[in-house]
C-alpha positions as CSV (number, residue, x, y, z in Angstrom):
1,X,-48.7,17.4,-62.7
2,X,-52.3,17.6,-62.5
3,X,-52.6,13.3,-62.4
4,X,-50.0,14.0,-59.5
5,X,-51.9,16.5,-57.6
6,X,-55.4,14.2,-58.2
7,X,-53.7,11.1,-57.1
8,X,-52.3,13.2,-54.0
9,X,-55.8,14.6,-53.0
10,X,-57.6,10.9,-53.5
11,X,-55.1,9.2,-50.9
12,X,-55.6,12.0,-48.3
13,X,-59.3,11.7,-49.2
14,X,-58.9,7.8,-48.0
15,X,-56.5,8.4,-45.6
16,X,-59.4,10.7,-43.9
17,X,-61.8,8.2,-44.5
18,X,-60.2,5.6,-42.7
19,X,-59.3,7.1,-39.6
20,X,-62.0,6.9,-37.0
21,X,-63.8,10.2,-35.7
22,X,-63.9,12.3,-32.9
23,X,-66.8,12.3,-31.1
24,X,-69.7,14.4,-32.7
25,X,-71.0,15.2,-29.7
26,X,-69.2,15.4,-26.6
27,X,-71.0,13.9,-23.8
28,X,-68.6,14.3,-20.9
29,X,-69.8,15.3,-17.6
30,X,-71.7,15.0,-14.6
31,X,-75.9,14.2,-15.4
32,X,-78.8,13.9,-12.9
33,X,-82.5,12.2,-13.3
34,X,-84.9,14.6,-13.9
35,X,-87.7,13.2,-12.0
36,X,-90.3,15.2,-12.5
37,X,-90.4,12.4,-16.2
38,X,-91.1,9.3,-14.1
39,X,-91.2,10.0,-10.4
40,X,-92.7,7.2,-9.3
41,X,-90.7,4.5,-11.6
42,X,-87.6,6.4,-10.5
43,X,-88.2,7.0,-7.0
44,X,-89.7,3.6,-5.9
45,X,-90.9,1.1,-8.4
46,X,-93.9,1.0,-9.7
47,X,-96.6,-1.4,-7.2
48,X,-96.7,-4.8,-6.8
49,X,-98.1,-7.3,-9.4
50,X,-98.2,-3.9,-12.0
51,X,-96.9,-5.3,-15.0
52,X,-99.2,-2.9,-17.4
53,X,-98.0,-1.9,-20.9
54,X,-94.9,-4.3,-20.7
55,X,-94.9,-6.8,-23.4
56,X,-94.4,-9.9,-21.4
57,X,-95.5,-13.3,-22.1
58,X,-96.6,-16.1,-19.6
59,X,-93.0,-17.2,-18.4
60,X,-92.4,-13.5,-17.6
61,X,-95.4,-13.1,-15.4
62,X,-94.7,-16.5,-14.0
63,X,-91.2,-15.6,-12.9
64,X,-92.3,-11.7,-11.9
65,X,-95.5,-13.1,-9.3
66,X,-93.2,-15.7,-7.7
67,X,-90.9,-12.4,-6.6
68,X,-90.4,-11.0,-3.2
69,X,-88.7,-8.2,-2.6
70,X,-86.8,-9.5,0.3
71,X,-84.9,-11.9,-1.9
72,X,-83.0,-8.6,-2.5
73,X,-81.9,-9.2,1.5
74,X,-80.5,-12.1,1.6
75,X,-76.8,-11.7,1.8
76,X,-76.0,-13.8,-1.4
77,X,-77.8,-10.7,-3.0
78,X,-77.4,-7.1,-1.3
79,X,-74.2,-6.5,-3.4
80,X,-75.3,-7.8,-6.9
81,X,-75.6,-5.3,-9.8
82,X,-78.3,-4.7,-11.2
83,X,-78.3,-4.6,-15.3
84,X,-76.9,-2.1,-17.5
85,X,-79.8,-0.5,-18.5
86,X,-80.5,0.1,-14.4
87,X,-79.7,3.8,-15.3
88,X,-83.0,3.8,-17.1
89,X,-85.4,3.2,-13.7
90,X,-83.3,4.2,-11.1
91,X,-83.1,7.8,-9.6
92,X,-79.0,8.5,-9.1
93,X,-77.5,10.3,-12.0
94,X,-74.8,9.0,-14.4
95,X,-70.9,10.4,-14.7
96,X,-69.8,10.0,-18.3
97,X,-66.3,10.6,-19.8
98,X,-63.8,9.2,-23.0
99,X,-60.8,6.9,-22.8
100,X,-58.5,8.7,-25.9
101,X,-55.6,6.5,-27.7
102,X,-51.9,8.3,-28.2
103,X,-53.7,10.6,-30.8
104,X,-56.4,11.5,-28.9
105,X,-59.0,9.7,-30.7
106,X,-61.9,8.5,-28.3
107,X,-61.4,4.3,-27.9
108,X,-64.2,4.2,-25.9
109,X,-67.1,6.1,-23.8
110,X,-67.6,5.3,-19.8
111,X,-71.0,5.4,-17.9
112,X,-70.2,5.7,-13.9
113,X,-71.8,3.0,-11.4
114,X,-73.2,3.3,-8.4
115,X,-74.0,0.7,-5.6
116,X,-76.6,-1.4,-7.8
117,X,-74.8,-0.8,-11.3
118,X,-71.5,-1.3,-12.5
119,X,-69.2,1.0,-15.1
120,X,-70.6,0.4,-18.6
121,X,-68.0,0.7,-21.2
122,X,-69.0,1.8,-25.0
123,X,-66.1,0.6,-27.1
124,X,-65.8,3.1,-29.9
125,X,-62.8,1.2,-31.8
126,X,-64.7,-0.8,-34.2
127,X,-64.0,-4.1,-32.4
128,X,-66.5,-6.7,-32.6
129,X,-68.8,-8.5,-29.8
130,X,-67.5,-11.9,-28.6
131,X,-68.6,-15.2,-28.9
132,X,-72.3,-16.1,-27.7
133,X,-70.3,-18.6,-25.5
134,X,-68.3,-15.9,-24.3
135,X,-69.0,-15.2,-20.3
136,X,-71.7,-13.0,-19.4
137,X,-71.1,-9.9,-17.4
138,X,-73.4,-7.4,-15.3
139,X,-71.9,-5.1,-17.5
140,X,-72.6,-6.3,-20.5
141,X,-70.2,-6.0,-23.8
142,X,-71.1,-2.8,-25.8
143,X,-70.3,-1.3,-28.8
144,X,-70.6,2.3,-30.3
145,X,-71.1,4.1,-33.6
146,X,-72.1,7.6,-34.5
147,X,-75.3,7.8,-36.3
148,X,-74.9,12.6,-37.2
149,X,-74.8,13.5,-33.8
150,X,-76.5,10.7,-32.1
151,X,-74.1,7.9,-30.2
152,X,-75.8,4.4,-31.0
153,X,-74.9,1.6,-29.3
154,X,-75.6,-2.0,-28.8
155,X,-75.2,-4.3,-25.4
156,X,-74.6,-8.3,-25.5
157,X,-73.3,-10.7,-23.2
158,X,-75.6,-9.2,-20.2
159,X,-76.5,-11.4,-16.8
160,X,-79.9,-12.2,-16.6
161,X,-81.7,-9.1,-14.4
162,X,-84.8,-7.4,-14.4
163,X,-86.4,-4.7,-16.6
164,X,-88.5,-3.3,-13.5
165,X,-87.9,-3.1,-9.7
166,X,-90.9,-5.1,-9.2
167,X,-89.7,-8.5,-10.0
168,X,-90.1,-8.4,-14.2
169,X,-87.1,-10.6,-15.2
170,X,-84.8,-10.6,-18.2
171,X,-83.0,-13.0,-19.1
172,X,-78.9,-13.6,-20.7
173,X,-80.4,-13.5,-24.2
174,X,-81.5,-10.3,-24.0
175,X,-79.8,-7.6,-25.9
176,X,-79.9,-3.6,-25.7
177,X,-80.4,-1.2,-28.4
178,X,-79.6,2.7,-27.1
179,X,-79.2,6.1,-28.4
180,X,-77.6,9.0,-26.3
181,X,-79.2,12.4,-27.9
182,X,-77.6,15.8,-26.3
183,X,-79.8,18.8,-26.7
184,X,-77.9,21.8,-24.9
185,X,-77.8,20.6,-21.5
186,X,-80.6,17.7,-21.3
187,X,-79.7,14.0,-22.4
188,X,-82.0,11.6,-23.4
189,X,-81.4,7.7,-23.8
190,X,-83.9,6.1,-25.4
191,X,-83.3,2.2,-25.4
192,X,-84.8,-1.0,-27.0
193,X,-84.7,-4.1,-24.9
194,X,-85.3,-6.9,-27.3
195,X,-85.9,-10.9,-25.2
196,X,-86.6,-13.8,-27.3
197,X,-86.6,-15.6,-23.0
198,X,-89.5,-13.3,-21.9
199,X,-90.7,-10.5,-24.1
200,X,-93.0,-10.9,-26.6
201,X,-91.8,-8.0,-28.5
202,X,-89.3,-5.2,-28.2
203,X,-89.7,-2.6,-24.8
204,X,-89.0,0.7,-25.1
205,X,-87.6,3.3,-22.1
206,X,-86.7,6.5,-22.5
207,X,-85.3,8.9,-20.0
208,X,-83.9,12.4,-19.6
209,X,-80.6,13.7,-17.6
210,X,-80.1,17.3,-17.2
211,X,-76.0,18.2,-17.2
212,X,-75.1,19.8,-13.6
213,X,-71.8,21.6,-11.9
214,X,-71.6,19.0,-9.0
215,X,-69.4,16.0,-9.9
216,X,-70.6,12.7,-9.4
217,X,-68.7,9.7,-8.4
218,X,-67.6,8.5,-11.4
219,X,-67.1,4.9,-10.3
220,X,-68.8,1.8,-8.3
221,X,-70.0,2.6,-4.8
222,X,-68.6,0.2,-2.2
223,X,-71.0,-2.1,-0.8
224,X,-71.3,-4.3,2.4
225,X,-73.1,-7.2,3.3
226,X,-75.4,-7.4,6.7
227,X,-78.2,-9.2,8.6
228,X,-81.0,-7.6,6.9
229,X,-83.7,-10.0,8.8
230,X,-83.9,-12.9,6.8
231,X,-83.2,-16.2,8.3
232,X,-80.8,-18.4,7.2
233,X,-81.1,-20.7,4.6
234,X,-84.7,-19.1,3.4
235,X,-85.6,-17.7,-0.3
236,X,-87.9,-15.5,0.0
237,X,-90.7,-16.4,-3.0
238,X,-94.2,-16.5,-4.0
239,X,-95.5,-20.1,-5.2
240,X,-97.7,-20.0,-8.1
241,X,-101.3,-18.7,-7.3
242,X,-100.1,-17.4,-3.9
243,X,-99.2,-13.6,-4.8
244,X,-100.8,-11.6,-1.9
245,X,-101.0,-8.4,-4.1
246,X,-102.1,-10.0,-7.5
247,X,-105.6,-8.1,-6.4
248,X,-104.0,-4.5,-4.9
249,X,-104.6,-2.5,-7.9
250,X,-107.6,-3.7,-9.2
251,X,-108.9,-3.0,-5.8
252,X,-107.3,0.3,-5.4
253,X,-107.7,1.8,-9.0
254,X,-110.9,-0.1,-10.5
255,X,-108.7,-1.5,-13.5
256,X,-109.5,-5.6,-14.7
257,X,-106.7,-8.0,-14.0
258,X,-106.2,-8.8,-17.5
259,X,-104.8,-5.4,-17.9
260,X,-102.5,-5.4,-14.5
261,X,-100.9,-8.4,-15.6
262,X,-99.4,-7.0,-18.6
263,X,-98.9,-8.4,-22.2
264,X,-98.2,-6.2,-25.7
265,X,-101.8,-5.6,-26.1
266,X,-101.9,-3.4,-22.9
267,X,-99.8,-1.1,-24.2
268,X,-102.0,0.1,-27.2
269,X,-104.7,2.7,-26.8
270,X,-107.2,0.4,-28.5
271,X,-107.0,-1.7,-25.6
272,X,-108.5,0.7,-23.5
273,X,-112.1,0.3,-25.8
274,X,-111.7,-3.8,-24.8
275,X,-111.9,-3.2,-20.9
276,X,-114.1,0.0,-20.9
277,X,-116.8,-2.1,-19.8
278,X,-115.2,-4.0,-16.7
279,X,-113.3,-0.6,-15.3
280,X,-114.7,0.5,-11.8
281,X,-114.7,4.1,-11.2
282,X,-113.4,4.3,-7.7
283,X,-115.7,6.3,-5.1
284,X,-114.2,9.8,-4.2
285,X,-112.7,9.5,-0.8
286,X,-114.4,11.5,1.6
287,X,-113.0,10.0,4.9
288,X,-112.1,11.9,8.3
289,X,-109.1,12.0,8.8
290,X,-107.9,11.9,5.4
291,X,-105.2,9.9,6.6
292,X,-107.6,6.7,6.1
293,X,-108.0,8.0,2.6
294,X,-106.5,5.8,-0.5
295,X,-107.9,2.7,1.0
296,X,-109.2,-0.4,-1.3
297,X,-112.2,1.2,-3.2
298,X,-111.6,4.7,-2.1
299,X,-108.8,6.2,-4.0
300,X,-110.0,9.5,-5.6
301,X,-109.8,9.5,-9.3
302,X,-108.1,12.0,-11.6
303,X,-110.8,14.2,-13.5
């Protein structure tokens, strides 16, 4: 009776075992930026030519100072997403909610789009990634595992894009390594970007989204295609050596080039002890009106 009863309770045991979980966390709902993190990154892209802390190499840089941001108007363009990890410097919030089988066992987790992103869908089903010859998507292909009460997941298969609004590319080899942490009501993704194309080593982003009562739309704005002012037949670009704001925040801020222009090594305090000696304090602005303040030279420095 008792081999019965032990044999009994070890198949439930694996029974149990086998079946996939619920969700450890549920992360349905409505979520907005909380800008007060990033404002600037958020709100409008960081300047022209800033590239500092990102760990790009020279193809990167190449590809990010030939962009113009009216290459974004040419019609070909105004309607293509962005990539998934968008959510990470833009300002609009994110909608999530489950897809449940027959038993009500989550198959996968959905991330809302908006008019530069499209739905992201976490599959939660075990099923693996496809091919490397598999089509890329704006999407991406993502998977999802539990990790306690911290949703990991990992993106494939994404479109080449950018990791910044100002023109720093990615490329289709690029992967994306996120974790979606739920604290009461603030979420925080933190992602790795990892780009053998264009990144000399991994690039992390993490953002916060604080959970509010006002539904967001949960799927892909519409979009449509105007004259935006660029003539036809023209691609907007910036030929090598030809950047017009490659100089605009040295100028403004006092900072050397080298450290503008991006690389690993900007990204580490001890770099700040290797251009110490070539940083220009800008002069306090002191113009009437103070609308001329902010100029080349004149911005007024944080104390």
């Amino acid at each position: 009776m008792k081999i019965q009863i032990k044999a009994i309770a070890l198949a439930f045991a694996l029974v149990v075992i086998s079946v996939p979980a619920f969700a450890q966390i549920d992360l349905t709902g409505s979520w907005t930026a909380r800008m007060h993190e990033d404002w600037m990154e958020r709100c409008c892209g960081r300047d022209l030519g800033d590239y500092t802390g990102l760990p790009i190499n020279d193809e990167a840089r190449a590809k990010a100072l030939s962009w113009d941001a009216s290459l974004n108007s040419l019609r070909e363009r105004q309607c293509l997403f962005f990539s998934p990890w968008a959510g990470q410097f833009q300002p609009q919030g994110i909608r999530i909610w489950s897809e449940t089988d027959a038993n009500g066992r989550i198959v996968a987790w959905k991330l809302s789009g908006n008019v530069q992103k499209d739905v992201v869908t976490i599959w939660m089903d075990g099923r693996p990634h496809p091919s490397k010859y598999a089509p890329h998507e704006k999407s991406g292909f993502t998977t999802g595992v539990w990790e306690d009460d911290v949703l990991v997941t990992y993106t494939t298969h994404m479109e080449a894009g950018a990791i910044r609004r100002n023109g720093v590319p990615s490329s289709d080899q690029a992967t994306m390594t996120a974790r979606f942490s739920r604290h009461d009501d603030v979420l925080t993704i933190t992602a790795r970007i990892d780009d053998p194309i264009y990144l000399t080593e991994p690039y992390y982003l993490t953002r916060s989204f604080a959970l509010t009562r006002a539904p967001l739309n949960p799927a892909t704005h519409p979009c449509t295609v105007t004259n935006e002012g660029i003539e036809a037949e023209q691609v907007p670009h910036y030929l090598p050596g030809q950047h017009p704001f490659i100089d605009e925040l040295p100028k403004l801020y006092g900072i050397p080039q080298e450290a503008v222009l991006g690389g690993a090594e900007t990204a580490l305090p001890e770099f700040r002890k290797k251009i110490k000696d070539k940083y220009v304090r800008p002069s306090k602005c002191v113009s009437v009106p103070a609308s001329t303040c902010g100029g080349p030279g004149t911005y007024p420095p944080l104390d």
